[in-house]
Biopython code that builds the backbone (N, CA, C, O; Angstrom):
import numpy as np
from Bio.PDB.StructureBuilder import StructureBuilder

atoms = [
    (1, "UNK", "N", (1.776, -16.051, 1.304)),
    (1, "UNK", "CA", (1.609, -15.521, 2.631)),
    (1, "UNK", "C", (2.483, -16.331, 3.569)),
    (1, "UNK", "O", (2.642, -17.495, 3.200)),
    (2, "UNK", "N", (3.018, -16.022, 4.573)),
    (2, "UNK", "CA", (4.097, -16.034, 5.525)),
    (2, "UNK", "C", (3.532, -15.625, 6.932)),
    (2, "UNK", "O", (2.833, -14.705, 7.358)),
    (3, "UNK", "N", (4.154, -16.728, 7.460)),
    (3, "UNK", "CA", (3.835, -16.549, 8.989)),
    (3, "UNK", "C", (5.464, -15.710, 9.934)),
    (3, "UNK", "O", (6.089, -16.073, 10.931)),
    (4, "UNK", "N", (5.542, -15.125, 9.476)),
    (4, "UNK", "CA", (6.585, -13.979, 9.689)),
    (4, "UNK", "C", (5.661, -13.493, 11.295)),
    (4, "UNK", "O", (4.645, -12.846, 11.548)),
    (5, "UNK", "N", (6.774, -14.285, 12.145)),
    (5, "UNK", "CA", (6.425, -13.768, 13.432)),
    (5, "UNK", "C", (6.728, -12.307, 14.166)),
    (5, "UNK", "O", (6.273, -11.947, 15.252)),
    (6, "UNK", "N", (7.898, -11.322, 13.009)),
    (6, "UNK", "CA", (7.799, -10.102, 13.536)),
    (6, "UNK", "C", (6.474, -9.399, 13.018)),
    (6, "UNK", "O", (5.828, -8.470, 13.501)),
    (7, "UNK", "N", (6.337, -9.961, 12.168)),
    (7, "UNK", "CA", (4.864, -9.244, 11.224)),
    (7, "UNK", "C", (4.017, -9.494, 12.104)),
    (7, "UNK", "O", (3.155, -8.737, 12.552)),
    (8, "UNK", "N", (4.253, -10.630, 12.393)),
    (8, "UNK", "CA", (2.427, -11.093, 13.239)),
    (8, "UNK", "C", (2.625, -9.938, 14.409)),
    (8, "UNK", "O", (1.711, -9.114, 14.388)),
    (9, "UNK", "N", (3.556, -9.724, 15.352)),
    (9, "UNK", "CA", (3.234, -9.120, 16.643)),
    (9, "UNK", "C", (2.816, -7.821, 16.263)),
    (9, "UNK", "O", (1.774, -7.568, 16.867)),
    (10, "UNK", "N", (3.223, -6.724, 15.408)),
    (10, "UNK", "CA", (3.524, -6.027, 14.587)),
    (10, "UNK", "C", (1.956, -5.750, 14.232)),
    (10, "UNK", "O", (1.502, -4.608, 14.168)),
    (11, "UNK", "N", (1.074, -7.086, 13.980)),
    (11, "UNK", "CA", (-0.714, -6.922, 13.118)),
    (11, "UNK", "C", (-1.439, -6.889, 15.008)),
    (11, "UNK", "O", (-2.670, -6.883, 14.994)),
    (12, "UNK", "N", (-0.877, -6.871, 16.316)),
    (12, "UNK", "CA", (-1.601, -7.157, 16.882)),
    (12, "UNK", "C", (-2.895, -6.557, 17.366)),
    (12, "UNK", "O", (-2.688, -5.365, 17.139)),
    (13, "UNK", "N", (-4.024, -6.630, 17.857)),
    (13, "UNK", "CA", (-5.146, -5.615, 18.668)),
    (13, "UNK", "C", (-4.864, -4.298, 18.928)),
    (13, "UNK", "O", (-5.637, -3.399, 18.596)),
    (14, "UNK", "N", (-3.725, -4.089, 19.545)),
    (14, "UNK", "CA", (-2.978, -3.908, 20.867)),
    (14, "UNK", "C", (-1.965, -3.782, 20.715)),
    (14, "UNK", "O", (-1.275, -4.800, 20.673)),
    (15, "UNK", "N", (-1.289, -2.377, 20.539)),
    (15, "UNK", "CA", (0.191, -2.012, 20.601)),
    (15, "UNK", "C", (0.739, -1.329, 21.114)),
    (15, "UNK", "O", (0.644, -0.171, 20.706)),
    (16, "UNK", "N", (1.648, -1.595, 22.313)),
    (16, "UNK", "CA", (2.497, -0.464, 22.980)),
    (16, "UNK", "C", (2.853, 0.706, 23.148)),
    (16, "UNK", "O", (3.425, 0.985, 22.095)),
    (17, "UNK", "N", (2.882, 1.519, 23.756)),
    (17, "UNK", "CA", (3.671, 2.480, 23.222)),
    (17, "UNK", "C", (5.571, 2.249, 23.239)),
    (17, "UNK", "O", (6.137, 1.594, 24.114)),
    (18, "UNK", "N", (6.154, 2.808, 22.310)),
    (18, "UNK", "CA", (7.323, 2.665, 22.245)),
    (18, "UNK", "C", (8.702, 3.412, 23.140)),
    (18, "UNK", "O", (7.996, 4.002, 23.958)),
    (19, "UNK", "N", (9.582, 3.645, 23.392)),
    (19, "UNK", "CA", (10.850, 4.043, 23.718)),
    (19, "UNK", "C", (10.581, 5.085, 22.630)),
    (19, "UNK", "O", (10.122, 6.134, 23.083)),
    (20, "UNK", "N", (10.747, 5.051, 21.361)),
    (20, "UNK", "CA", (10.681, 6.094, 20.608)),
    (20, "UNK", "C", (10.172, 7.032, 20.465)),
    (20, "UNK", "O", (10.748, 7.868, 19.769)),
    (21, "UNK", "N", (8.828, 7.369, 21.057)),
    (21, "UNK", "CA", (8.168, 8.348, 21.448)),
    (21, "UNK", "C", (6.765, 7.832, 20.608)),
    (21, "UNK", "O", (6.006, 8.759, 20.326)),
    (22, "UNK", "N", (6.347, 6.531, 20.194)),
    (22, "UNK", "CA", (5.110, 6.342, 19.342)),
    (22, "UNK", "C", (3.777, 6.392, 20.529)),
    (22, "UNK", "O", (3.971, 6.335, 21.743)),
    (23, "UNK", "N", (3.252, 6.437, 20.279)),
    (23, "UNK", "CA", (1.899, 6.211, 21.263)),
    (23, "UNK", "C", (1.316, 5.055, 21.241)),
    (23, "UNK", "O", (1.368, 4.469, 20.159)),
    (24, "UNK", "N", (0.643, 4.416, 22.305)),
    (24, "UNK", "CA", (-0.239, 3.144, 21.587)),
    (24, "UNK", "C", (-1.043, 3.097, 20.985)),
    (24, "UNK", "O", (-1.930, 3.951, 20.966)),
    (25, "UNK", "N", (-1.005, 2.028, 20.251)),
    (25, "UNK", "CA", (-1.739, 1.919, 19.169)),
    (25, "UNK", "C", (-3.451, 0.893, 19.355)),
    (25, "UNK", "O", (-3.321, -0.135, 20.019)),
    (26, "UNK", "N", (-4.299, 1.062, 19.034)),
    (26, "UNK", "CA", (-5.571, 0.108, 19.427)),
    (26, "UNK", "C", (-6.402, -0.033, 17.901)),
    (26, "UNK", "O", (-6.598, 1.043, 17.338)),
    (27, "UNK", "N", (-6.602, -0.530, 17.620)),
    (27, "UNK", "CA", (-7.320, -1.388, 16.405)),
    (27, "UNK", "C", (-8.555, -1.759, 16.505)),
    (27, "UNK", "O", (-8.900, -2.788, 15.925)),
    (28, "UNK", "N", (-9.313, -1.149, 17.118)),
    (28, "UNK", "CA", (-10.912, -1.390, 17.545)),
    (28, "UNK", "C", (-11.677, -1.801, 16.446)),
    (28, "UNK", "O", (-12.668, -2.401, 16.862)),
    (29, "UNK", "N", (-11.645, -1.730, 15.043)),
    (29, "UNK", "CA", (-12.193, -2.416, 13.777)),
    (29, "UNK", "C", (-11.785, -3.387, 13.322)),
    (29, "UNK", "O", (-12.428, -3.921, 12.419)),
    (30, "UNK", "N", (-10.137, -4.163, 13.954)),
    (30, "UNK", "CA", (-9.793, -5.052, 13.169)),
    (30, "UNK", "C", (-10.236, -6.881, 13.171)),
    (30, "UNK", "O", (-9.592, -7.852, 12.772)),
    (31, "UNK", "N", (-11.697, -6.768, 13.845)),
    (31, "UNK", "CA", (-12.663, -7.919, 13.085)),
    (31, "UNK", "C", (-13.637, -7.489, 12.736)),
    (31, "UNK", "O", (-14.666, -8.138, 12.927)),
    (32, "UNK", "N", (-13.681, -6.246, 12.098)),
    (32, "UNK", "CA", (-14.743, -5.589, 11.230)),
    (32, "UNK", "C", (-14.720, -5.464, 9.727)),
    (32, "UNK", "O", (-14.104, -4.498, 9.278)),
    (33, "UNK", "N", (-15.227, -6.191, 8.988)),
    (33, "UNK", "CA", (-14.624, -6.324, 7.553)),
    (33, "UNK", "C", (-14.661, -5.186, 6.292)),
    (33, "UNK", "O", (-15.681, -4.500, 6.361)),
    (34, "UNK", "N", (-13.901, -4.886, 5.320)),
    (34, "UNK", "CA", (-13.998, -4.174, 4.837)),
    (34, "UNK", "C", (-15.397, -3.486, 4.037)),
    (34, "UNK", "O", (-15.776, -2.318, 3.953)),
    (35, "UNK", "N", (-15.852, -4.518, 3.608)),
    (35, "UNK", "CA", (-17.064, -4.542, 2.966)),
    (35, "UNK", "C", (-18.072, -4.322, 4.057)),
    (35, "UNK", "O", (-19.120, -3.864, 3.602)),
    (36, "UNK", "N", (-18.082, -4.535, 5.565)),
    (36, "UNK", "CA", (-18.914, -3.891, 6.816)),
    (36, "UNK", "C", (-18.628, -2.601, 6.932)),
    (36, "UNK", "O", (-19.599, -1.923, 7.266)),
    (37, "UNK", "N", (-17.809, -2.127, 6.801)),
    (37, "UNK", "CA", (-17.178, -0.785, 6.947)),
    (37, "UNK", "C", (-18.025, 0.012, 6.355)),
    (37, "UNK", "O", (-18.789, 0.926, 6.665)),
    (38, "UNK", "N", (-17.656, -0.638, 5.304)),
    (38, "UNK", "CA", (-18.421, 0.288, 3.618)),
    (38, "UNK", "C", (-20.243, 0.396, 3.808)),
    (38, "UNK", "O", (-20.943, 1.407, 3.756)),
    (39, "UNK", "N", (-20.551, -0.680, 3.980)),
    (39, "UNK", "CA", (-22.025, -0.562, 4.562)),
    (39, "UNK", "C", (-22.521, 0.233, 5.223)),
    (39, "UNK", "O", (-23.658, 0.698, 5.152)),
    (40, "UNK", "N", (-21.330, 0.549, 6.235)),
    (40, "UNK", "CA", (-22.172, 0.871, 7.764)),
    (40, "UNK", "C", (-22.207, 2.736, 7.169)),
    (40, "UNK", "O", (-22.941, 3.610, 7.632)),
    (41, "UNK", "N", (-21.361, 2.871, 6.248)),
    (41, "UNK", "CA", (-20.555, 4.210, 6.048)),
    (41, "UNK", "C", (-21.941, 4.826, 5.014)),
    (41, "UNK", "O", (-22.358, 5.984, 5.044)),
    (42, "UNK", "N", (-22.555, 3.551, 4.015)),
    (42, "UNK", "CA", (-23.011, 4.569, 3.004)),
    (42, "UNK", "C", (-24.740, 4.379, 3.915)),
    (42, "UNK", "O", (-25.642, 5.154, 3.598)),
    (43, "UNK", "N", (-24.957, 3.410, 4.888)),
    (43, "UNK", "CA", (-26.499, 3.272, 5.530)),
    (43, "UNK", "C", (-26.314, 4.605, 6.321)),
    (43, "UNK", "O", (-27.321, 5.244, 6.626)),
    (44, "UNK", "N", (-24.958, 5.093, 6.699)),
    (44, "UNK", "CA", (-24.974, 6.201, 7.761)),
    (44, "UNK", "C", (-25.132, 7.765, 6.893)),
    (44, "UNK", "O", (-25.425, 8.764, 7.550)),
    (45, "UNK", "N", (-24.923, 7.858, 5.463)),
    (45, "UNK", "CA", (-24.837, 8.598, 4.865)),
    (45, "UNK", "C", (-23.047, 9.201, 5.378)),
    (45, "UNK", "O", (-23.064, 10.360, 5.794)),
    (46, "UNK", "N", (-22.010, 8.707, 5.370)),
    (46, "UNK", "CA", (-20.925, 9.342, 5.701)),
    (46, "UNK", "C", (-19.780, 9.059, 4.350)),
    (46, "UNK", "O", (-19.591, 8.128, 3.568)),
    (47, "UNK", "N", (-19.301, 10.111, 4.527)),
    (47, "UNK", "CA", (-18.390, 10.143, 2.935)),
    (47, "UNK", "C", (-16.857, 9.318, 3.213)),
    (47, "UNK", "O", (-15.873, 9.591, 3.901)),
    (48, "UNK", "N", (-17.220, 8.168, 2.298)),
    (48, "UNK", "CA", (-15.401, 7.324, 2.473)),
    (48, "UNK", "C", (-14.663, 7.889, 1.334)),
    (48, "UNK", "O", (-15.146, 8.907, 0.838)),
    (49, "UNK", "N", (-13.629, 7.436, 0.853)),
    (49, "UNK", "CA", (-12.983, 7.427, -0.448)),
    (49, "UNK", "C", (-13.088, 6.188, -0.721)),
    (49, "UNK", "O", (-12.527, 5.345, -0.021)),
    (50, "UNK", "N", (-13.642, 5.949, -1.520)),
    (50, "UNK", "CA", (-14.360, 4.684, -2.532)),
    (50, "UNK", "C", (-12.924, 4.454, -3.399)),
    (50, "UNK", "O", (-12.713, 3.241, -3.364)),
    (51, "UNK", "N", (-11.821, 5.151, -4.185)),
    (51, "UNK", "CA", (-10.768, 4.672, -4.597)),
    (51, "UNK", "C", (-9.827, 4.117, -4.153)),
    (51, "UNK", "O", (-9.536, 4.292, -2.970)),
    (52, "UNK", "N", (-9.103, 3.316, -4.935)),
    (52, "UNK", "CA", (-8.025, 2.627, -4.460)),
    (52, "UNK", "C", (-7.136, 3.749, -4.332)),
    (52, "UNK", "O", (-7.276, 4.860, -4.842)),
    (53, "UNK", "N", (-5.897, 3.198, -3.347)),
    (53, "UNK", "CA", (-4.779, 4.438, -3.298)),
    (53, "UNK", "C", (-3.806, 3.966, -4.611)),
    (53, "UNK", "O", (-3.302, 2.876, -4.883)),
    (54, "UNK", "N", (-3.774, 5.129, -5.223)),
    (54, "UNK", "CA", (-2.516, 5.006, -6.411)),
    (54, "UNK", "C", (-1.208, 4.808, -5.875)),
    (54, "UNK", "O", (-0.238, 4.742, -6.630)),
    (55, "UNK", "N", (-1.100, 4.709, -4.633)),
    (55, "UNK", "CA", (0.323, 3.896, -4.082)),
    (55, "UNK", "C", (0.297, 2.346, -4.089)),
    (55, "UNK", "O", (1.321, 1.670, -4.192)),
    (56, "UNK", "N", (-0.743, 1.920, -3.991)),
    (56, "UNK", "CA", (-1.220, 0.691, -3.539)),
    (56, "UNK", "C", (-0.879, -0.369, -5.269)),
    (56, "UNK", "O", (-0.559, -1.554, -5.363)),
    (57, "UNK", "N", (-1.015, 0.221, -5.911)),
    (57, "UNK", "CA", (-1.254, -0.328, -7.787)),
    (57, "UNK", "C", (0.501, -1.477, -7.466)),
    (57, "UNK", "O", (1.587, -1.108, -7.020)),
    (58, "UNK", "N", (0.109, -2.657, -7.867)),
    (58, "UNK", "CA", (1.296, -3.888, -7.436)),
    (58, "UNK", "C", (1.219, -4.183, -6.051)),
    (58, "UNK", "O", (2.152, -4.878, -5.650)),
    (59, "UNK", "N", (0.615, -3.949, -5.449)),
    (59, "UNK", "CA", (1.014, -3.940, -3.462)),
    (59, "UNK", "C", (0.208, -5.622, -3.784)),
    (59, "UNK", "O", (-0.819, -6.031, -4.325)),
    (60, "UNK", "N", (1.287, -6.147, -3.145)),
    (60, "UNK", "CA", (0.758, -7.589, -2.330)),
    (60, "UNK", "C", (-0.664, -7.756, -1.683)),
    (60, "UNK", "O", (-1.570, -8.388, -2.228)),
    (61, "UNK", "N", (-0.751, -7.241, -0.687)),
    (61, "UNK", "CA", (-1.639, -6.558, 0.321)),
    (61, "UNK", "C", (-3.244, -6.799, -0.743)),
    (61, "UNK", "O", (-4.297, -7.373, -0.463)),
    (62, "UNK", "N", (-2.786, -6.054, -2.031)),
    (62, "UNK", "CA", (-4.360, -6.483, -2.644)),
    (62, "UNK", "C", (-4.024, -7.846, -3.198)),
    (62, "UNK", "O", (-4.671, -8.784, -2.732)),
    (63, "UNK", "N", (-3.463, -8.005, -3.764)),
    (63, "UNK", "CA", (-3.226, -9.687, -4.340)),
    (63, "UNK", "C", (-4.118, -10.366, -2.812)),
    (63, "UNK", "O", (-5.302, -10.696, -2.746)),
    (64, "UNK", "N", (-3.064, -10.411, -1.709)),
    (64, "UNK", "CA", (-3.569, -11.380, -0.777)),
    (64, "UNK", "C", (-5.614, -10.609, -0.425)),
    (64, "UNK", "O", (-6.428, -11.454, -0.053)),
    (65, "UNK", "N", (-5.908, -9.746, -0.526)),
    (65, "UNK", "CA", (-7.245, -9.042, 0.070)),
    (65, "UNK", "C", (-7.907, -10.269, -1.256)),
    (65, "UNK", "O", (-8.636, -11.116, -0.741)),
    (66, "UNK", "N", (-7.739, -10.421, -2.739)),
    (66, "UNK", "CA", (-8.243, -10.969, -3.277)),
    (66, "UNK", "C", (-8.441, -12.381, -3.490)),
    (66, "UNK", "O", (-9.413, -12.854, -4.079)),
    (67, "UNK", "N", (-7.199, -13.238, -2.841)),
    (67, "UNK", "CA", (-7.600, -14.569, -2.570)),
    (67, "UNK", "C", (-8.022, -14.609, -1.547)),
    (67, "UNK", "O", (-8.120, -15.788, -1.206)),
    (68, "UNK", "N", (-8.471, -13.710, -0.539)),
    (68, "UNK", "CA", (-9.079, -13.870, 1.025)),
    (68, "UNK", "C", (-10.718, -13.853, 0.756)),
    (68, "UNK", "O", (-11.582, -14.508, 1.339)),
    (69, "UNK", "N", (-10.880, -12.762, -0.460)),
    (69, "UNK", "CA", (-12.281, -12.804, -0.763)),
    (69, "UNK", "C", (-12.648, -14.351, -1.399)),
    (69, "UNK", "O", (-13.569, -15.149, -1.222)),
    (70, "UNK", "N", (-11.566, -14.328, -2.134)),
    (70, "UNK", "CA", (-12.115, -15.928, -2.966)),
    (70, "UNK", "C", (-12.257, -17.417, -2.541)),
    (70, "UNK", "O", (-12.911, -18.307, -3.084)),
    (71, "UNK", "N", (-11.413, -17.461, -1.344)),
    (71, "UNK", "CA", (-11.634, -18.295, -0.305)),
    (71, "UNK", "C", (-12.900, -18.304, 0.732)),
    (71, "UNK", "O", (-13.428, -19.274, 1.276)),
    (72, "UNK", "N", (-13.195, -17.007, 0.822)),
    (72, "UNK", "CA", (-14.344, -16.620, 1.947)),
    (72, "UNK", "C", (-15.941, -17.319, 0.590)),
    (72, "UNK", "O", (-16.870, -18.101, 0.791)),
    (73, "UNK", "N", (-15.541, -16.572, -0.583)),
    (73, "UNK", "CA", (-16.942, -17.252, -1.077)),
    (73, "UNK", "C", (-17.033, -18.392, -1.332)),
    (73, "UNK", "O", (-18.149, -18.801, -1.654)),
    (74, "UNK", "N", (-16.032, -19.225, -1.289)),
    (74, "UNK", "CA", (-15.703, -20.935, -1.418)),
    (74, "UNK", "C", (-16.544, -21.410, -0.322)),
    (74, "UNK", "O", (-17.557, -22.107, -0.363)),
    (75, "UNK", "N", (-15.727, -20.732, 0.976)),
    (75, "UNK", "CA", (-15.682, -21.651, 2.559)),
    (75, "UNK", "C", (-15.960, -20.372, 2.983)),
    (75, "UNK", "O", (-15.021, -19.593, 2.817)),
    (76, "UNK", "N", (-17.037, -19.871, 3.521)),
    (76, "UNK", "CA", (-17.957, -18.967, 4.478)),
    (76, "UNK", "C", (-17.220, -18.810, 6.007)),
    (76, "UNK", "O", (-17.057, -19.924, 6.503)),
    (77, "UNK", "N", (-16.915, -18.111, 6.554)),
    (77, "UNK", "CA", (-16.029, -18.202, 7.874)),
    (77, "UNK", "C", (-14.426, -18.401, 7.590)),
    (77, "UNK", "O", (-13.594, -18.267, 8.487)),
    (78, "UNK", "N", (-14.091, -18.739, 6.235)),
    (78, "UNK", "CA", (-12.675, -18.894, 6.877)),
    (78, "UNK", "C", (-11.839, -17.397, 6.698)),
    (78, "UNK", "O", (-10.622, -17.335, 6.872)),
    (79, "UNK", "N", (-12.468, -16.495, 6.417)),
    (79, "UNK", "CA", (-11.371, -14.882, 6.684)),
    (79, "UNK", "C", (-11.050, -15.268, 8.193)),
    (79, "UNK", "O", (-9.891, -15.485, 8.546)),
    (80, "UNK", "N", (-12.415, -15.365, 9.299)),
    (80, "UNK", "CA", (-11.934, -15.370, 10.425)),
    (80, "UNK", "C", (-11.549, -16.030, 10.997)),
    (80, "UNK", "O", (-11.300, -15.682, 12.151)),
    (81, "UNK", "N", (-11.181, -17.716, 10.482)),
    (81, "UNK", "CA", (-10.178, -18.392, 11.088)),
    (81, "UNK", "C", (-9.324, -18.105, 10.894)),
    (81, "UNK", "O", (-8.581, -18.043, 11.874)),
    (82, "UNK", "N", (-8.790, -17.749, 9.680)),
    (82, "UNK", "CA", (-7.747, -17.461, 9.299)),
    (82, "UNK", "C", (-7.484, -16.049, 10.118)),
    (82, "UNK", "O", (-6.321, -16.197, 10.495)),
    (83, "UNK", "N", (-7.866, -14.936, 10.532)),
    (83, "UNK", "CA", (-8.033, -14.538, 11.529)),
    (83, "UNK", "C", (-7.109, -14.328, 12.983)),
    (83, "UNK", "O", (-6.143, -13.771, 13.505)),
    (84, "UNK", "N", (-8.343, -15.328, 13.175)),
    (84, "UNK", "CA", (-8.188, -15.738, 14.507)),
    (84, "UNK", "C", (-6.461, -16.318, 14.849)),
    (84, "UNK", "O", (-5.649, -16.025, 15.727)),
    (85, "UNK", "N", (-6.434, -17.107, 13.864)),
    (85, "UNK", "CA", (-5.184, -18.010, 13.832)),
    (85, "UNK", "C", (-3.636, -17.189, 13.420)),
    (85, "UNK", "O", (-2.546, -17.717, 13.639)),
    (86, "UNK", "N", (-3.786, -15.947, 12.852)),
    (86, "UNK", "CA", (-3.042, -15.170, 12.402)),
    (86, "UNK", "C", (-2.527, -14.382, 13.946)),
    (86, "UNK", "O", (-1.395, -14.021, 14.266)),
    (87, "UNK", "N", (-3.688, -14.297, 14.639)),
    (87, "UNK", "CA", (-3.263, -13.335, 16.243)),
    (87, "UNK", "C", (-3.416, -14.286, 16.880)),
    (87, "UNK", "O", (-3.883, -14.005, 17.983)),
    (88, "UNK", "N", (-3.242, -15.348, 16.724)),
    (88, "UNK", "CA", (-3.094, -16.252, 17.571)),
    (88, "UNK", "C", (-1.071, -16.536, 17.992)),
    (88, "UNK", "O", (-0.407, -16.586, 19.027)),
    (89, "UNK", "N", (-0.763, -16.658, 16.418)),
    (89, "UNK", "CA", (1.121, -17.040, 16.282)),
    (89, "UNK", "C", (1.437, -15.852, 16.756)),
    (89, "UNK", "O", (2.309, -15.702, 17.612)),
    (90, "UNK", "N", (0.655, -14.750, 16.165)),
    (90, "UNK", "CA", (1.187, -13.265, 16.958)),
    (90, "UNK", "C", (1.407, -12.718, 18.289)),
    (90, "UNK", "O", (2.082, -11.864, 18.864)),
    (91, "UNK", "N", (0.587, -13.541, 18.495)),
    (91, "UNK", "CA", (0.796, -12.828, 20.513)),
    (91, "UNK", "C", (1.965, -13.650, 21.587)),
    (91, "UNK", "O", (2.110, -13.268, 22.748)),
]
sb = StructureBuilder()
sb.init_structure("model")
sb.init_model(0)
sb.init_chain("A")
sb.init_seg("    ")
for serial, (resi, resn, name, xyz) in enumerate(atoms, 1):
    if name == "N":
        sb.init_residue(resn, " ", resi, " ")
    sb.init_atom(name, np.array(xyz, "f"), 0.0, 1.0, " ", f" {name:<3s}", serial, name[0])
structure = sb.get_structure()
């Protein structure tokens, strides 16, 4: 993992709209965890897709989702320092 400062601005809350014609963008779940998601979805009775995306099969993205879990059951709180500290270099 890389502190790639176009990436970071790029992950922020809160995104602009563009010159290009994009709209802004708002992230209202992104300190809501995946596994909260999933909870809130099957206590509500609402239908997710429970599969992985078959695009996703090699993606980084799960490599890193799986040492984030394995760190979180080590050390309790650190997804969201890590977090915190991620939109922190970003902004």
């Amino acid at each position: 993992m890389q502190w790639n400062l176009d990436y970071l601005a790029r992950q922020q809350p809160v995104l602009p709209a563009t010159d290009g014609g994009l709209a802004r963008k708002v992230k209202p779940l992104l300190r809501v965890a995946e596994r909260e998601t999933a909870a809130y979805a099957v206590l509500r009775g609402i239908d997710y897709e429970v599969e992985e995306c078959p695009m996703a099969a090699g993606n980084t993205i799960n490599r890193y989702k799986e040492w984030l879990n394995r760190l979180e059951e080590e050390s309790p709180g650190m997804k969201a320092n890590f977090l915190f500290g991620f939109l922190e270099r970003g902004s």
